[in-house]
C-alpha positions in Angstrom: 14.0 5.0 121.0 12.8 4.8 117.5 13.6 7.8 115.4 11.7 8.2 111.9 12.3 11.3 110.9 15.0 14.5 111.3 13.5 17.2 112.7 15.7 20.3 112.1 19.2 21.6 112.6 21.2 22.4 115.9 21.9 25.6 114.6 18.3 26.3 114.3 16.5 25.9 117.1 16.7 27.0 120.4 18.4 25.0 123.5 16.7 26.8 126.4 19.6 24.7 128.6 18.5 21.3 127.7 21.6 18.6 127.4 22.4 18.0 124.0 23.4 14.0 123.1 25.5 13.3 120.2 24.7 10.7 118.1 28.2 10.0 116.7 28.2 8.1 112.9 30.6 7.6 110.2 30.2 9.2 106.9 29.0 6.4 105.2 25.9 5.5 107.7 24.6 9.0 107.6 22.6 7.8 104.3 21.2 4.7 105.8 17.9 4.2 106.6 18.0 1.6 109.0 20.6 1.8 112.1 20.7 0.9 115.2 23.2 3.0 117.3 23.8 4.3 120.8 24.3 8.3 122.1 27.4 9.5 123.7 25.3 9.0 127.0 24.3 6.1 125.9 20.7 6.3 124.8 19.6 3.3 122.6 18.5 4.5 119.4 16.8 3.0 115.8 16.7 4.9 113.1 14.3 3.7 110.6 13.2 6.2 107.8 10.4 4.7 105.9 10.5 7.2 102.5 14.2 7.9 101.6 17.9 8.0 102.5 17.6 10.5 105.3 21.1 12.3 104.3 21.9 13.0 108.0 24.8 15.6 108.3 25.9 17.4 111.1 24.0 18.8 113.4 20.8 17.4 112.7 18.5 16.9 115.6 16.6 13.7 115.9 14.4 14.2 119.3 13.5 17.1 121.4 12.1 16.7 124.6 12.3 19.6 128.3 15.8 18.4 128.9 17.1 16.5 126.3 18.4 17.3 122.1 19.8 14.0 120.4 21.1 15.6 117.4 23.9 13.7 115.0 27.5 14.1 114.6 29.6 13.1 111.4 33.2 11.4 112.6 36.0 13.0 111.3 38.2 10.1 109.4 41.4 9.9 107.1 40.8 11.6 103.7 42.7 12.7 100.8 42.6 16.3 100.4 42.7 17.4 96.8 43.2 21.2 96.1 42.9 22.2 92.3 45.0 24.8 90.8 42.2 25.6 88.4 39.3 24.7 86.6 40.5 22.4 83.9 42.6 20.8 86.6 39.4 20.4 88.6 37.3 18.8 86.2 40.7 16.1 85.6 40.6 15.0 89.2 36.7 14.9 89.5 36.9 12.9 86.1 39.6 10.5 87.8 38.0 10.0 91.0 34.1 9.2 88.9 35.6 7.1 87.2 36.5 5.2 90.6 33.0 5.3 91.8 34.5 6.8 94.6 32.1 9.6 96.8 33.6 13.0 96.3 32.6 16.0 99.0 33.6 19.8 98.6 34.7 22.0 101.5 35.5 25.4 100.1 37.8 24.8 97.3 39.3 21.7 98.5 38.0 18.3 97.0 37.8 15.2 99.9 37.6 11.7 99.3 38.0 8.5 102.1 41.3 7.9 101.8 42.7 5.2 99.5 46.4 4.4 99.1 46.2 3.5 95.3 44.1 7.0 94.3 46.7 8.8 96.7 49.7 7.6 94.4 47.9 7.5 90.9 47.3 11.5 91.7 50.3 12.3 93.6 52.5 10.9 90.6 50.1 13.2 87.6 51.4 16.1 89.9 48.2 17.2 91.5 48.5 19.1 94.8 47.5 16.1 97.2 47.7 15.7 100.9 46.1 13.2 103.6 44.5 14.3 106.5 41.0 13.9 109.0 38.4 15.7 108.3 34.5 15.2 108.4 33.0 14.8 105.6 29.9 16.7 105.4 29.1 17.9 101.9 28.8 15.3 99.4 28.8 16.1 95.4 25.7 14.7 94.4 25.6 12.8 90.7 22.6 12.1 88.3 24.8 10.1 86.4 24.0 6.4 86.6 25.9 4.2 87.7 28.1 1.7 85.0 29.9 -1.5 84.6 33.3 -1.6 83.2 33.4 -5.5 81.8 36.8 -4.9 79.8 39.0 -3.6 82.7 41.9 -1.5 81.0 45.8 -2.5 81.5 45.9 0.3 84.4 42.3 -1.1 86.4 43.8 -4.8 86.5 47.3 -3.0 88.5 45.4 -0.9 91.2 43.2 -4.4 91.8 46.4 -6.1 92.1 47.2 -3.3 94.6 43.9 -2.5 96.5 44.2 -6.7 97.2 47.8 -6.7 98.8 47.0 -3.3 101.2 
């Protein structure tokens, strides 16, 4: 089945007793625009959106038919879990995670990001409130920035290389 396009939200239409088929994805392929997957039930599908990164999340529904709603839904998967004590502290952490290229999502006043060994010490030891758990990560901070090089990799860059290489 080749699916081009998201229609709406679970949470917005009506289900009228059709099935409903999960299209389960990791957090990173919800942005991809080409995909070949199978359903819980194991329906073949394709996604192929021709425009733009589709920015699946939760709940989206893909196809629609009498009996049937293949909507998607987002993995949960090990993540640090980040909660700021206030705003400048906030802005430290964001700071330190951009300048990781990392992806950063929000749920309520907790910051999430995939977890990383090296990022979960570096934090941990500048004494921010830091914890690992799985979660789904469904609201990504979106950044106009663009993105950089860093050809002169400081003292502290060349060590968590040396330590994202040996884990």
């Amino acid at each position: 089945m080749l699916i081009q396009q998201k229609l709406d939200n679970i949470n917005a239409i009506d289900i009228n007793n059709r099935n409903i088929d999960w299209l389960q994805l990791q957090w990173y392929e919800a942005g991809k625009r080409i995909l070949r997957r199978q359903t819980l039930a194991g329906n073949d599908i394709s996604l192929k959106f021709p425009d733009k990164n589709p920015a699946l999340t939760q709940g989206d529904v893909l196809y629609v038919s009498d009996s049937l709603i293949i909507a998607v839904e987002i993995l949960p998967c090990d993540v640090l879990v980040i909660q700021p004590a206030n705003p400048f502290e906030m802005a430290s952490v964001c700071y330190e995670i951009g300048n990781k290229h990392l992806p950063l999502f929000l749920d309520n006043n907790e910051l999430l990001v995939p977890f990383e060994m090296p990022l979960f010490r570096q934090l941990s030891a500048q004494g921010y409130a830091i914890k690992q758990d799985k979660r789904k990560l469904l609201h990504p901070l979106r950044s106009t920035v663009a993105p950089h090089a860093h050809n002169n990799g400081s003292l502290f860059s060349k060590i968590m290389q040396l330590t994202n290489a040996t884990e």
